[in-house]
PASEBA-1860 file (N, C-alpha, C; in nm, 3 decimals):
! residues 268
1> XXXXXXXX> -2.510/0.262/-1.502/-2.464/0.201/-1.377/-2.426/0.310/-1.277 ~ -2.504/0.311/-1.172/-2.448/0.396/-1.031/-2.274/0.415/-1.000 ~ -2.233/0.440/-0.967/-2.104/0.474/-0.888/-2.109/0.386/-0.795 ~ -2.189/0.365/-0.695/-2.155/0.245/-0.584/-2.166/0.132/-0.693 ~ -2.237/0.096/-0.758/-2.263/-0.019/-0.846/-2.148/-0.128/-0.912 ~ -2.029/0.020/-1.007/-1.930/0.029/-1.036/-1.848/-0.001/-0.997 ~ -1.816/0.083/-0.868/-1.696/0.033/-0.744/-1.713/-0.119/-0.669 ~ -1.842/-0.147/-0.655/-1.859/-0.300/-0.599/-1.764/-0.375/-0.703
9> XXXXXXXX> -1.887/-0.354/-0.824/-1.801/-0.450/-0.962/-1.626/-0.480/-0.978 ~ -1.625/-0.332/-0.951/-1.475/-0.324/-0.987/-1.373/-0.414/-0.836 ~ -1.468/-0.377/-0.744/-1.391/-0.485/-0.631/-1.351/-0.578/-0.604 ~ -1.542/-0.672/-0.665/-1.539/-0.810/-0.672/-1.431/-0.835/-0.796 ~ -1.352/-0.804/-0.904/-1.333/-0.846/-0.996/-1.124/-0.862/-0.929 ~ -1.100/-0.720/-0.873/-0.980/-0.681/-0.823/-0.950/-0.814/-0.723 ~ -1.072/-0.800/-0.615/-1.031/-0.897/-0.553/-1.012/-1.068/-0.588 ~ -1.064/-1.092/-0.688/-1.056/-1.223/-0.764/-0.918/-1.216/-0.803
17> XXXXXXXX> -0.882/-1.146/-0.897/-0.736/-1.141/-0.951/-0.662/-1.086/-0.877 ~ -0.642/-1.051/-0.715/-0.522/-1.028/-0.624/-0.498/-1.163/-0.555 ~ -0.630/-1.255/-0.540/-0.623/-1.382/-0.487/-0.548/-1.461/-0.601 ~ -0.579/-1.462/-0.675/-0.512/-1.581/-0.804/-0.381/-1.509/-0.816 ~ -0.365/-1.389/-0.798/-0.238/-1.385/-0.855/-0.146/-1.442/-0.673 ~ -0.216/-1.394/-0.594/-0.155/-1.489/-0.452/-0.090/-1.596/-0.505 ~ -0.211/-1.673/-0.560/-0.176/-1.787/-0.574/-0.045/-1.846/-0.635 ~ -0.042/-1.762/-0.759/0.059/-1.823/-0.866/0.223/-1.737/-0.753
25> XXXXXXXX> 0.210/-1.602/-0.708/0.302/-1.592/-0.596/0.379/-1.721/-0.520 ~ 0.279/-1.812/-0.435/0.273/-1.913/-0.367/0.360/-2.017/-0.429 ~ 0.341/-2.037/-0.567/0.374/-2.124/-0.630/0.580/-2.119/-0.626 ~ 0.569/-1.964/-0.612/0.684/-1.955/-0.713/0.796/-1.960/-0.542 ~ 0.704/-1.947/-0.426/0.748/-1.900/-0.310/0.837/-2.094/-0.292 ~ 0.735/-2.146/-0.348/0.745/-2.341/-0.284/0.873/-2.340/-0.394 ~ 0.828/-2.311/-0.515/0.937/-2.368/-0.619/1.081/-2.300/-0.700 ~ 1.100/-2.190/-0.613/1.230/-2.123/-0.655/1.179/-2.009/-0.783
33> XXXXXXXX> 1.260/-1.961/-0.772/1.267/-1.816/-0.852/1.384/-1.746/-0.909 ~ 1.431/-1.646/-1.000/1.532/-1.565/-1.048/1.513/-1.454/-0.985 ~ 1.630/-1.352/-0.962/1.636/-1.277/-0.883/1.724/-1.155/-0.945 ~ 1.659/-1.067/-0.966/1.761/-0.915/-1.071/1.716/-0.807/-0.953 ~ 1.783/-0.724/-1.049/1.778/-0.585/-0.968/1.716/-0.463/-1.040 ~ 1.679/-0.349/-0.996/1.589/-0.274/-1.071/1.669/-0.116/-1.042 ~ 1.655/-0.066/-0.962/1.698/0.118/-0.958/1.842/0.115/-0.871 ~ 1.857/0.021/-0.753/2.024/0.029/-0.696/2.044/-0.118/-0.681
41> XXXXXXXX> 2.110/-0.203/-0.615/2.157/-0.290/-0.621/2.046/-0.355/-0.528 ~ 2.022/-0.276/-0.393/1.924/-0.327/-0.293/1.808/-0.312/-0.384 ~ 1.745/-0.298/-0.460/1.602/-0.251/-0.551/1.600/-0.379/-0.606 ~ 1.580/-0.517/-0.532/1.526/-0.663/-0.620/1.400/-0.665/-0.719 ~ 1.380/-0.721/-0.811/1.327/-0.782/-0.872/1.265/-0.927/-0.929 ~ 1.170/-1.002/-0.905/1.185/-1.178/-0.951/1.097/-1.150/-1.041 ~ 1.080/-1.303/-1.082/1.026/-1.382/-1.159/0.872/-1.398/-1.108 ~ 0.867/-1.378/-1.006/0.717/-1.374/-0.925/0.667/-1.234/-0.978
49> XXXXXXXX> 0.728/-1.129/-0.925/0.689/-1.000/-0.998/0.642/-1.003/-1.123 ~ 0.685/-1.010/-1.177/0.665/-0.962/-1.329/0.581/-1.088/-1.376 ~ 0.567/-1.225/-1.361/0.461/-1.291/-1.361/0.331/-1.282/-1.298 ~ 0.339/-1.254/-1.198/0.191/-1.181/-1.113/0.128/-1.060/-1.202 ~ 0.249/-0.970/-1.251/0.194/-0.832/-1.300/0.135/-0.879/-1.449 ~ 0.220/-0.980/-1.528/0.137/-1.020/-1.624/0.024/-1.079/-1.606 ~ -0.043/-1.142/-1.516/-0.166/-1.207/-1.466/-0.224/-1.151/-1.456 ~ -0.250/-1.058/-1.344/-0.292/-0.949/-1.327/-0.377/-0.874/-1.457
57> XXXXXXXX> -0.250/-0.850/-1.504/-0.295/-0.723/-1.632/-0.390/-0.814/-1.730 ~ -0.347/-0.960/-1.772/-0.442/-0.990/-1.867/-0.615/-1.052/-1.803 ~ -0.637/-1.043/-1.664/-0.746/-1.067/-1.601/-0.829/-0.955/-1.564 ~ -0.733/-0.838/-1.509/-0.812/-0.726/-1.559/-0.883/-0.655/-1.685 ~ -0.772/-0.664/-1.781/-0.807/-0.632/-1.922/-0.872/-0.731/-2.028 ~ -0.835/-0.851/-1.964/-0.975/-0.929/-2.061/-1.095/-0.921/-2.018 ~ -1.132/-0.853/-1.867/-1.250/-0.844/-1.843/-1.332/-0.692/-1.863 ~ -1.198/-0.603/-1.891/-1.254/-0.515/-1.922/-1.169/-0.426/-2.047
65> XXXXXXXX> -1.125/-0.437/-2.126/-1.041/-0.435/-2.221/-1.013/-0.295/-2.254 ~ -1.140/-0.188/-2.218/-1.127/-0.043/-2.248/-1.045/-0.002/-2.123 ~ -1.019/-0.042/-2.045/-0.967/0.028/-1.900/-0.814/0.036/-1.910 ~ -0.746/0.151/-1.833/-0.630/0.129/-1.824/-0.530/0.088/-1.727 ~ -0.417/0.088/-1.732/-0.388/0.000/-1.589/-0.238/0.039/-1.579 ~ -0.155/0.097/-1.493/-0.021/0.109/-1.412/0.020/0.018/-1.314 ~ 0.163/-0.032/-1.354/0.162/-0.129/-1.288/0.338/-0.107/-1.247 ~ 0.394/-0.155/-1.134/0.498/-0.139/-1.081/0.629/-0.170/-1.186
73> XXXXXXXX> 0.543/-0.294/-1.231/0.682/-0.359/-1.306/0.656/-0.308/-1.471 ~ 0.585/-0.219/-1.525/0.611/-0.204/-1.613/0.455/-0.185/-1.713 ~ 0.380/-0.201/-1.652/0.220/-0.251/-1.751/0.166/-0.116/-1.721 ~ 0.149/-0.096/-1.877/0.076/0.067/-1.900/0.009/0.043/-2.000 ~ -0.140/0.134/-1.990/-0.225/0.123/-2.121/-0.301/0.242/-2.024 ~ -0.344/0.375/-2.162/-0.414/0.429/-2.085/-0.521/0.418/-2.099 ~ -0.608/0.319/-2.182/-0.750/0.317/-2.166/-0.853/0.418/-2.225 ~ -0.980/0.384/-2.215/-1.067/0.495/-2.301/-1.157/0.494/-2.193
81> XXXXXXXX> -1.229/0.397/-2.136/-1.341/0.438/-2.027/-1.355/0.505/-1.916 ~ -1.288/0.598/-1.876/-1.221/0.619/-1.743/-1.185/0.554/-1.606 ~ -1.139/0.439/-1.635/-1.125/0.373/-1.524/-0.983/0.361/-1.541 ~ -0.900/0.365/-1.453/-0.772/0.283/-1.425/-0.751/0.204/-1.286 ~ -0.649/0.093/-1.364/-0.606/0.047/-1.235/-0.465/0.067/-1.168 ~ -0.419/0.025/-1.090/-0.307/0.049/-1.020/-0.278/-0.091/-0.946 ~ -0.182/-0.151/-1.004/-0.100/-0.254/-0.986/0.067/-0.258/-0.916 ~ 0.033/-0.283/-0.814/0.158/-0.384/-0.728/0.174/-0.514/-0.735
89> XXXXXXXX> 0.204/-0.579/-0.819/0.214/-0.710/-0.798/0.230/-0.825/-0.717 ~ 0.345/-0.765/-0.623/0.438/-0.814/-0.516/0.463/-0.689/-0.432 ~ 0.422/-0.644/-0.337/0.434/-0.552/-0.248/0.535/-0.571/-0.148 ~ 0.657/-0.554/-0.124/0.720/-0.654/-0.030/0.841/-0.772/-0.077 ~ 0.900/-0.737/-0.212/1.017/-0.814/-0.259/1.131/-0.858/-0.175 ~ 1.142/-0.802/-0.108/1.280/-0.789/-0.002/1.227/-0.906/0.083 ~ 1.109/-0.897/0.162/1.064/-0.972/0.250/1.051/-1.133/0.178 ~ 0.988/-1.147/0.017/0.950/-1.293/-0.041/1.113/-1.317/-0.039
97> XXXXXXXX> 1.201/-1.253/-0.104/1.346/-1.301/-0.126/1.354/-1.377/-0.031 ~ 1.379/-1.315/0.079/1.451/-1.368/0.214/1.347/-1.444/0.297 ~ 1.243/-1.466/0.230/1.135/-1.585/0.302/1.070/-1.493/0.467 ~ 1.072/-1.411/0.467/0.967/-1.330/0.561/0.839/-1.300/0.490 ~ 0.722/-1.359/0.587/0.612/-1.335/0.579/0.537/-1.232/0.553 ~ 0.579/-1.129/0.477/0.518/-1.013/0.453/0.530/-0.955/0.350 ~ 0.467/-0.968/0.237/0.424/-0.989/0.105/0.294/-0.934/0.033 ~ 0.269/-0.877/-0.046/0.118/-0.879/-0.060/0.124/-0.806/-0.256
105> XXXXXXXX> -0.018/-0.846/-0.263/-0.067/-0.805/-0.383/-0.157/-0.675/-0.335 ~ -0.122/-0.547/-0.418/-0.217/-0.452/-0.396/-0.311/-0.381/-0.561 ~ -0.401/-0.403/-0.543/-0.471/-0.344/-0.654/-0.576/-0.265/-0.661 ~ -0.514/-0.121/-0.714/-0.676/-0.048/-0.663/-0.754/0.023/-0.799 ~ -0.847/0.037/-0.817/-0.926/0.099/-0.907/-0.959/0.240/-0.905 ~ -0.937/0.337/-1.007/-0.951/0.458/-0.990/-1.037/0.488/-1.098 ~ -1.139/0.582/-1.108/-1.244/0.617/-1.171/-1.279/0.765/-1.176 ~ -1.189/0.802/-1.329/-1.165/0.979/-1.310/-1.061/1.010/-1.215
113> XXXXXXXX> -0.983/0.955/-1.180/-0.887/0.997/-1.118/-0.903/0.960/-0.980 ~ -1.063/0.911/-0.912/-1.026/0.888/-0.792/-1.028/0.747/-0.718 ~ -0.941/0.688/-0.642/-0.995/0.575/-0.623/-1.104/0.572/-0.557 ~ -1.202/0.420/-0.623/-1.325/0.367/-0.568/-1.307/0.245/-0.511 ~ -1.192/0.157/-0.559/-1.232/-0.014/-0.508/-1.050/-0.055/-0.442 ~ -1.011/-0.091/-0.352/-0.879/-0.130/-0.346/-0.836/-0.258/-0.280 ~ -0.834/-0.363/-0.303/-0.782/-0.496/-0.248/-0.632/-0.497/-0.200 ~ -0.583/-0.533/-0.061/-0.424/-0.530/-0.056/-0.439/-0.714/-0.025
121> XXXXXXXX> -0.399/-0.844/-0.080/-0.405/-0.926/-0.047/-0.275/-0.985/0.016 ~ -0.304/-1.014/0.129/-0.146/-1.070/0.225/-0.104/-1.220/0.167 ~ -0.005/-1.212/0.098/0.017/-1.380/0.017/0.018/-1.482/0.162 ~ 0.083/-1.484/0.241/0.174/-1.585/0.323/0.035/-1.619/0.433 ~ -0.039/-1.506/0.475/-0.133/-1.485/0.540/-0.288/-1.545/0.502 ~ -0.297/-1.556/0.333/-0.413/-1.563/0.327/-0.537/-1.438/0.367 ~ -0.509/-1.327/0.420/-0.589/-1.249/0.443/-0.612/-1.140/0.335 ~ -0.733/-1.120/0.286/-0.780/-1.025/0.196/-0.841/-0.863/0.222
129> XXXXXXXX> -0.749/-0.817/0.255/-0.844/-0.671/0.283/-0.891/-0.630/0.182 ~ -1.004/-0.554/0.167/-1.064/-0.449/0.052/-1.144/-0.401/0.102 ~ -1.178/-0.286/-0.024/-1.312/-0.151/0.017/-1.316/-0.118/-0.131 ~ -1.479/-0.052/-0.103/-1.526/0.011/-0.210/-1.545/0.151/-0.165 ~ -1.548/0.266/-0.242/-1.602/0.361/-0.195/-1.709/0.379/-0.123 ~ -1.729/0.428/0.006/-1.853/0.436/0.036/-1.911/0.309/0.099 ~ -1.839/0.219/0.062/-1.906/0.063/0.114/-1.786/-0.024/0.245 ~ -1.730/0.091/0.307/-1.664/0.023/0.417/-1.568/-0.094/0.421
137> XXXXXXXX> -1.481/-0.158/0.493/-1.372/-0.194/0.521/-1.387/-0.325/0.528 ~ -1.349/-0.427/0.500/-1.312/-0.567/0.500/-1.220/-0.651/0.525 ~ -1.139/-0.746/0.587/-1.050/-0.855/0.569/-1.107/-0.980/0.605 ~ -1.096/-1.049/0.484/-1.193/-1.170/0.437/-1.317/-1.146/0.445 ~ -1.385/-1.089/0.429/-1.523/-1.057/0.443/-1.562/-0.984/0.549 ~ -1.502/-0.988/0.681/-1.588/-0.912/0.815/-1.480/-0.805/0.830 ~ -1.632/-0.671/0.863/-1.568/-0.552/0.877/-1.458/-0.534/0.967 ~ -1.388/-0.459/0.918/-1.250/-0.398/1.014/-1.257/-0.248/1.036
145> XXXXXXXX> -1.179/-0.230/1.166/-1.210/-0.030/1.195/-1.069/-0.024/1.231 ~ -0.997/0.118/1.207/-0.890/0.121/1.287/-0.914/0.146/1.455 ~ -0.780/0.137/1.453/-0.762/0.148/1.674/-0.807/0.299/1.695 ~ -0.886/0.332/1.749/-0.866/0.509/1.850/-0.855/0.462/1.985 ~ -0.808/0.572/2.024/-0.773/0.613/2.169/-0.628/0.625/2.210 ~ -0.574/0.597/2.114/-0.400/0.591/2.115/-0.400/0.779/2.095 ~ -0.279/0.780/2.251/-0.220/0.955/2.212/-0.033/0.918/2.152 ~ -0.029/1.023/2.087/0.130/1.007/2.059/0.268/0.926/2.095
153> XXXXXXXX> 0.198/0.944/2.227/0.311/0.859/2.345/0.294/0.721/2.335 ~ 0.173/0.669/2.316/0.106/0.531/2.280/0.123/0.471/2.150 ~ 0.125/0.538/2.084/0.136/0.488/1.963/0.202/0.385/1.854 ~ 0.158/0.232/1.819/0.268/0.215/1.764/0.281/0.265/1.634 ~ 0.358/0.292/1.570/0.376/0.352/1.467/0.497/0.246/1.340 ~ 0.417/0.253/1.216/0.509/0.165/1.123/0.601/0.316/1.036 ~ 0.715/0.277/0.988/0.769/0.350/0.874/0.826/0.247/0.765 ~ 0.896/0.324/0.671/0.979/0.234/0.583/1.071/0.297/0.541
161> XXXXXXXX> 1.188/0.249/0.498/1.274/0.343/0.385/1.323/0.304/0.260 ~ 1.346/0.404/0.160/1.432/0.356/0.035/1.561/0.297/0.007 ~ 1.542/0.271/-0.098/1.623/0.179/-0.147/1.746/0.278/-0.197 ~ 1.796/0.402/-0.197/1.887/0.472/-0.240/1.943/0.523/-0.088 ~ 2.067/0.504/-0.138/2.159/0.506/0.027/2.135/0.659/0.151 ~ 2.165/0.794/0.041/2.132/0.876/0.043/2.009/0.970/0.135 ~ 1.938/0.895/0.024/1.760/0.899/0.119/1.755/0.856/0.234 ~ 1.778/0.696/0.191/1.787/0.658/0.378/1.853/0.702/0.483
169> XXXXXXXX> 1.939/0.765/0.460/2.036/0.811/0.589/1.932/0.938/0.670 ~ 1.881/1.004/0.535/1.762/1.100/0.554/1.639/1.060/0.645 ~ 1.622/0.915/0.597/1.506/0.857/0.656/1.537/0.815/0.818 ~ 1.675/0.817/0.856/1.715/0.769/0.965/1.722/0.943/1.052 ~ 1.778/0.991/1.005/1.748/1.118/1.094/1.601/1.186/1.120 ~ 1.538/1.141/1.063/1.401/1.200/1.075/1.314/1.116/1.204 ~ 1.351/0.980/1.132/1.300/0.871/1.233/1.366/0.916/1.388 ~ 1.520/0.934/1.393/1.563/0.975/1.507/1.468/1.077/1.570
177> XXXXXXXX> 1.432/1.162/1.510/1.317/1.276/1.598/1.218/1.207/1.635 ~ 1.144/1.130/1.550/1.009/1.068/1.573/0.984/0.974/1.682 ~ 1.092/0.902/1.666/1.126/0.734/1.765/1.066/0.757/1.950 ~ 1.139/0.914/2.016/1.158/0.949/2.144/1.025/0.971/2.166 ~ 0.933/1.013/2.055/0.791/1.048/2.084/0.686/1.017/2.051 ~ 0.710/0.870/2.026/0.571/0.755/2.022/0.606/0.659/2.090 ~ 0.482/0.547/2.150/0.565/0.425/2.178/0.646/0.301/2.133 ~ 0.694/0.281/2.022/0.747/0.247/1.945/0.736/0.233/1.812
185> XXXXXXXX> 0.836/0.194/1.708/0.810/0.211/1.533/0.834/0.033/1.535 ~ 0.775/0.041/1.431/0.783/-0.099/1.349/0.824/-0.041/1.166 ~ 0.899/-0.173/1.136/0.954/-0.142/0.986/0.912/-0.275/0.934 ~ 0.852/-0.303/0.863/0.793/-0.431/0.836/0.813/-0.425/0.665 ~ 0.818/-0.362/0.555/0.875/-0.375/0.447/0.800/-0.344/0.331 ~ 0.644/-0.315/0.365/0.533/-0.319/0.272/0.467/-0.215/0.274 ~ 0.461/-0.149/0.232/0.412/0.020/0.231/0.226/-0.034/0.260 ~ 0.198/-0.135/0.155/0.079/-0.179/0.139/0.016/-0.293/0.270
193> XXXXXXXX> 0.080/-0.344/0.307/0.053/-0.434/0.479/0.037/-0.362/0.585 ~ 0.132/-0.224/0.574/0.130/-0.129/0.638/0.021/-0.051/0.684 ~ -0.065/0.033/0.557/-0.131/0.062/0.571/-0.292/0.041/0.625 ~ -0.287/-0.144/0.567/-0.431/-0.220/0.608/-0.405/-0.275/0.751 ~ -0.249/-0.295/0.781/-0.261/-0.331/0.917/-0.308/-0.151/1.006 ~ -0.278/-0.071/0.954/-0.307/0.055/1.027/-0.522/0.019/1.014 ~ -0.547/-0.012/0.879/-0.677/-0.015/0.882/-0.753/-0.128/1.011 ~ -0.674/-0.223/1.047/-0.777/-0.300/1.088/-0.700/-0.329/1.292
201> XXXXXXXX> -0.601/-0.234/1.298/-0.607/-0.146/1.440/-0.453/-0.283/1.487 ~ -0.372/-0.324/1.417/-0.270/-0.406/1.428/-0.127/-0.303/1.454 ~ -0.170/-0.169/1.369/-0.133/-0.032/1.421/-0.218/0.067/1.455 ~ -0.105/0.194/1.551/-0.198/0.308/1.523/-0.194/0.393/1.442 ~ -0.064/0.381/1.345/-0.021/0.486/1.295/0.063/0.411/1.164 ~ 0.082/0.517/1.040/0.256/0.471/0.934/0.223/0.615/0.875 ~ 0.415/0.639/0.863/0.443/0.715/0.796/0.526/0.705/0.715 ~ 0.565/0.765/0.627/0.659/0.725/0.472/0.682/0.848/0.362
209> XXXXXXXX> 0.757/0.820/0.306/0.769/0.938/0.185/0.860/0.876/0.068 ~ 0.788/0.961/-0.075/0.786/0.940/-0.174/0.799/0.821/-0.197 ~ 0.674/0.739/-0.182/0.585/0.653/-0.230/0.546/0.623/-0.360 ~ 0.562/0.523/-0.432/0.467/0.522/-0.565/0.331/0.511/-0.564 ~ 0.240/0.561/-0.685/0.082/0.531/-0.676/0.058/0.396/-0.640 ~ 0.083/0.300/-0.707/0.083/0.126/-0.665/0.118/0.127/-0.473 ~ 0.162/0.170/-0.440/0.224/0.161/-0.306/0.097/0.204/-0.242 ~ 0.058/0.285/-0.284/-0.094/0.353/-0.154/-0.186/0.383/-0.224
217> XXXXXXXX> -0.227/0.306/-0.332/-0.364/0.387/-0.369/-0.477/0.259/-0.302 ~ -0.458/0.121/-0.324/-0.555/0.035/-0.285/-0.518/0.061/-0.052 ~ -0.407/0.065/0.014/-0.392/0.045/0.073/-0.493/0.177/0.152 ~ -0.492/0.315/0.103/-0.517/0.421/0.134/-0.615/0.441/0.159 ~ -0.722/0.387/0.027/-0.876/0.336/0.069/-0.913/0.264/0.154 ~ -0.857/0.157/0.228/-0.887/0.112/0.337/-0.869/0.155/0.401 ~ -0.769/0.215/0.436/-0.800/0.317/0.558/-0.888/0.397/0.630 ~ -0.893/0.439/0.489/-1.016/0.578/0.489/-1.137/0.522/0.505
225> XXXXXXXX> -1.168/0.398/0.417/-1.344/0.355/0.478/-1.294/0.222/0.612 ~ -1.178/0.179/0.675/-1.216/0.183/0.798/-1.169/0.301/0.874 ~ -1.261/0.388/0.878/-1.267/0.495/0.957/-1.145/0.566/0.998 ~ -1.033/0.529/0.930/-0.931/0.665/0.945/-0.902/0.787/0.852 ~ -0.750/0.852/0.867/-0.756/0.911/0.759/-0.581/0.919/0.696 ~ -0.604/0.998/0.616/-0.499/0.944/0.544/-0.451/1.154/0.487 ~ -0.311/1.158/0.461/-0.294/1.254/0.448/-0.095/1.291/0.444 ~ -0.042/1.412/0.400/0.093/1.412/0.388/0.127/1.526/0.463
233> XXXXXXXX> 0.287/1.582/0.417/0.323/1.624/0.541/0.446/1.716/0.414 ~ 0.480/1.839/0.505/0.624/1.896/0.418/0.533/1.982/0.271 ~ 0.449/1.999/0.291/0.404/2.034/0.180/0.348/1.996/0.077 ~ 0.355/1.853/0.098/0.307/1.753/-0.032/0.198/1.688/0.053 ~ 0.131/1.631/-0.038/-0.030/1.587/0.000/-0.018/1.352/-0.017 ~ -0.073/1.320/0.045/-0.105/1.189/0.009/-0.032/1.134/-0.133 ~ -0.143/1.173/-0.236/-0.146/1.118/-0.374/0.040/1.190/-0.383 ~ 0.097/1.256/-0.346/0.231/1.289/-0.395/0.317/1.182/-0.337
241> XXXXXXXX> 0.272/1.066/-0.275/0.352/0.981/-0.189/0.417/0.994/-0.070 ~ 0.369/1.116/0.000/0.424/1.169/0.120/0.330/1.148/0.223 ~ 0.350/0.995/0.303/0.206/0.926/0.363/0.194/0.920/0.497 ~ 0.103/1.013/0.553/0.037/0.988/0.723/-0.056/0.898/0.696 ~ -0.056/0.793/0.805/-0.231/0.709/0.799/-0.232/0.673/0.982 ~ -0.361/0.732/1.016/-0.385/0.644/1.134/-0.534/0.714/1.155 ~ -0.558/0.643/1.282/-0.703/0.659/1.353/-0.711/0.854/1.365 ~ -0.839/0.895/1.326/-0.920/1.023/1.302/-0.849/1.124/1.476
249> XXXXXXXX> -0.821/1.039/1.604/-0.794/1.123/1.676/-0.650/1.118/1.688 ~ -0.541/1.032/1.636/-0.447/0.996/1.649/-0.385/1.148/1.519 ~ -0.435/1.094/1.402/-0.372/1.181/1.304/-0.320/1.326/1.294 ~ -0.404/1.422/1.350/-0.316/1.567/1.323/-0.245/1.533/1.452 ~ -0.188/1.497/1.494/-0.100/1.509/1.641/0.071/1.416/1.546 ~ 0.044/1.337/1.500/0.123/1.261/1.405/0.165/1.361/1.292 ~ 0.074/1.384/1.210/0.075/1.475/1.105/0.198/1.561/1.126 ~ 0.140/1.628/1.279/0.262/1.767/1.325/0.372/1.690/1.358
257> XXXXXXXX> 0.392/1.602/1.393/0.498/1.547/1.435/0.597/1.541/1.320 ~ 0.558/1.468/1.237/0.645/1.407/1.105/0.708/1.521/1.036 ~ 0.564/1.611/1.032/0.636/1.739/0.948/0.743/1.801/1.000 ~ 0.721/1.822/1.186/0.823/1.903/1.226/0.945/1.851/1.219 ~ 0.962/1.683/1.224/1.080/1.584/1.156/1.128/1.638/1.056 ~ 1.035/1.611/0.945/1.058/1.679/0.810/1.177/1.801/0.738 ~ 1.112/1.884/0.832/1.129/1.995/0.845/1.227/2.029/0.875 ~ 1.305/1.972/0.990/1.416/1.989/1.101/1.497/1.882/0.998
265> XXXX> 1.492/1.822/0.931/1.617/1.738/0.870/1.630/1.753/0.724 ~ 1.578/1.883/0.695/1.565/1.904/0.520/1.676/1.920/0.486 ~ 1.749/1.918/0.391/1.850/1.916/0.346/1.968/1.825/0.347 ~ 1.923/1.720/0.473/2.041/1.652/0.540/2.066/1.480/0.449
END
């Protein structure tokens, strides 16, 4: 089997099981849920989570049983064929809790280490982004490109921050540099909405740091095959969770920006 061949396969299959697991999401959105906590007190957890991630895992792995798969809430197997997947279940906990529309399933496929196929599915929305390597950008089926022509000053730009008090205060001084020199930020809650809304030009720009793999590996690929790019800042690269994404003329102008943020608030 080809490599494009592969990555299709692996798409059509991702994207089947990010929709169903929507679904059973949906269910749990109409009919109530349990609610824990995971790394600080703000770090939620449900019953949707960890049911999606079990869905998930047994629809991937009954269809392909040698593969391995990482998953937010806990699902590890490393597999023998070289494929893995990368599972978010619920992208966006904070937002389902409190009944804001911004939610999603992200699932991406990696093959030798790199991703080939990545679905981010928007629960509340119904909208399906995905890509295959090489085979270009989608939501619900028709191609998507990001925005160009945005300069710095124009720009809207998404961020996010953590869930540890600490960090965030970090995340707020940095943002303070950034804020005066774009045209505005958006914080919307989903590392993974984030990025496909950057893909399909709803932004021009997101930036973020220390990210999990589940957080940007399906979202990242869309980017990149709709025509942007994707890249980090401070010394650390993408895959380290340290995330630039926007349109090809927008990006090193951003890039420098964040870092010199970065940079100027280290330690703080």
């Amino acid at each position: 089997m080809s490599a494009g061949t592969l990555a299709e396969e692996l798409l059509l299959l991702a994207v089947r099981t990010a929709r169903e697991a929507g679904e059973l999401i949906g269910q749990y959105a109409t009919e109530g849920f349990a609610v824990g906590t995971k790394s600080t007190a703000t770090d939620m957890v449900t019953e949707a989570d960890r049911a999606a991630e079990r869905l998930i895992a047994e629809r991937l792995l009954g269809a392909r049983p040698e593969d391995g798969i990482l998953g937010e809430e806990g699902a590890s197997e490393p597999g023998s064929s070289g494929v893995r997947w990368v599972v978010d279940p619920l992208d966006g906990t904070t937002n389902f809790v409190y009944g804001i529309p911004a939610y999603a399933v992200a699932i991406a496929a990696e093959v030798d280490g790199e991703v080939v196929a990545g679905v981010v599915h928007d629960v509340a929305h119904g909208l399906t982004y995905a890509a295959a390597l090489g085979g270009g950008a989608t939501c619900n089926g028709r191609p998507i490109r990001v925005r160009e022509g945005a300069t710095l000053a124009t720009a809207l730009v998404a961020t996010g921050f953590a869930y540890d008090a600490a960090r965030r205060a970090r995340q707020a001084e940095l943002l303070r540099l950034v804020l005066p020199r774009v045209r505005d930020i958006r914080r919307m809650g989903s590392a993974a909405l984030d990025l496909v809304h950057v893909a399909c030009g709803r932004l021009d720009g997101y930036f973020e740091y220390r990210l999990n793999p589940w957080d940007i590996a399906a979202g990242g690929l869309i980017v990149r095959e709709a025509g942007g790019r994707t890249g980090g800042f401070g010394g650390f690269g993408f895959v380290d969770g340290y995330v630039v994404a926007a349109g090809a003329g927008l990006f090193g102008e951003l890039c420098a920006l964040v870092d010199a943020a970065w940079r100027a608030t280290a330690g703080r």
